[in-house]
N, C-alpha and C positions, 0 to 999 in steps of 0.2 A: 257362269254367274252363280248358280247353285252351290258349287265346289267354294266360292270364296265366302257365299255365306252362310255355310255350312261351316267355313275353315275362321270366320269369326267369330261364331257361336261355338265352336270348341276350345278355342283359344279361352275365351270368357269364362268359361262353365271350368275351365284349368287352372285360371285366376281366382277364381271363386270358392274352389276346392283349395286351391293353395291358401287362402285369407282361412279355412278351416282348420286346417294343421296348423297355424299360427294360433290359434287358441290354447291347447294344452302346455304355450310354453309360457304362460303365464306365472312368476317365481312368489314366492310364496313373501312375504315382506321381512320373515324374519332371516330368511336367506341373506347371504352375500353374495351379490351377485357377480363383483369382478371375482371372488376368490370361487365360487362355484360353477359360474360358466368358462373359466380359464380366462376372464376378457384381461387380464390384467399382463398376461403372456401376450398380448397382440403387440406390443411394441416391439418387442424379439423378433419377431417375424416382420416387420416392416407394414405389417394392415394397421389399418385403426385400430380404434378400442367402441366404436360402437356399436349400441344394444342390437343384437341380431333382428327384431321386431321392424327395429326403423330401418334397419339395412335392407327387410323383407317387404316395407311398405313403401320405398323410394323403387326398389324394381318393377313393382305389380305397377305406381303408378307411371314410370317410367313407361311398362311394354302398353298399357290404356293409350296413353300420349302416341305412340307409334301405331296402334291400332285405329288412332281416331287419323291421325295418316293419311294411312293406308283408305280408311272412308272415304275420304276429302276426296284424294286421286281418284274413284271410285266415280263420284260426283264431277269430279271435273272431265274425265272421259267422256262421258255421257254428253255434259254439255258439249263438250269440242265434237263429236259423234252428232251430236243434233243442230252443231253452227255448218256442218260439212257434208250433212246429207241435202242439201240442195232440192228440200219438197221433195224427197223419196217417200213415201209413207213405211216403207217396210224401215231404212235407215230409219226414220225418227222414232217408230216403234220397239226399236231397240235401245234408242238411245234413252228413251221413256223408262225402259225398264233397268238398264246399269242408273240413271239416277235413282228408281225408287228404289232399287237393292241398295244403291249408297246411305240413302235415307235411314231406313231402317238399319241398316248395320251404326251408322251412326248416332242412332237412339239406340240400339240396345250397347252399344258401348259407352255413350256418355251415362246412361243410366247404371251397367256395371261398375264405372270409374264411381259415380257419386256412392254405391252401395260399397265400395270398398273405401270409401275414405271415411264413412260412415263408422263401418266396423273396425279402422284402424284408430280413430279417433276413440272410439268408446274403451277399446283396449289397450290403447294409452292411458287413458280417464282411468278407469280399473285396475292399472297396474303400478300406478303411479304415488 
C-alpha cells in the first residue's frame, strides 16, 4: 500500500514539475509562432498543428484522469475486501486502510488535477 502511495505522489510531484518547464515556453507576442516553432511544417509530417502548451496540458490532464482511476479501483478493493471479510476484524482492518489510502490518494490527485488546470489556464490567459 505504501509503494502505491508513494507511486502517486511521485507521479504528481512529475506532473507538477512538468507544468514547470511549460512556463519558459511562453513566446514572446511579437514572435510568430507557426514560422518560429516550425508548427507550420506539422502538415508535412501528417501531426497537427497544435500549440505544443495545449498538446502538454491535454496529456498532464489526461494521465490526472487515469490516476484518479487508478484511486477509485483502490477504493473499490477495499470495499469488496470489507463486503468479503465476513466479520474478520483483521480482514476489515485491512480493508479500512486500502480505502483510507484510496482516499487520500484521491485528494491529493484531485487537488494536483485542479492545481494544474489552474496553471494551465493562467498560462493560456498570459500568453494569449
Amino acid at each position: 500500500m505504501k509503494k502505491i502511495i508513494a507511486t502517486i505522489l511521485s507521479l504528481t510531484t512529475v506532473f507538477a514539475l512538468g507544468l514547470a518547464l511549460v512556463a519558459p515556453l511562453q513566446a514572446s507576442a511579437a514572435l510568430d509562432a507557426n514560422k518560429d516553432l516550425g508548427l507550420d511544417k506539422a502538415a508535412d509530417t501528417g501531426l497537427g498543428n497544435q500549440d505544443i502548451r495545449t498538446t502538454i496540458s491535454k496529456i498532464i490532464k489526461t494521465a490526472m484522469s487515469l490516476l484518479g482511476i487508478v484511486a477509485v479501483v483502490i477504493i473499490l478493493i477495499g470495499g469488496f475486501k470489507w463486503m468479503t471479510a465476513g466479520g474478520n476484524d483483521e480482514q476489515v482492518g485491512e480493508a479500512k486502510k486500502w480505502i483510507f489510502s484510496g482516499v487520500i490518494g484521491l485528494a491529493i490527485i484531485l487537488s494536483a488535477y485542479a492545481l494544474a488546470s489552474f496553471i494551465i489556464n493562467q498560462l493560456v490567459t498570459a500568453t494569449a
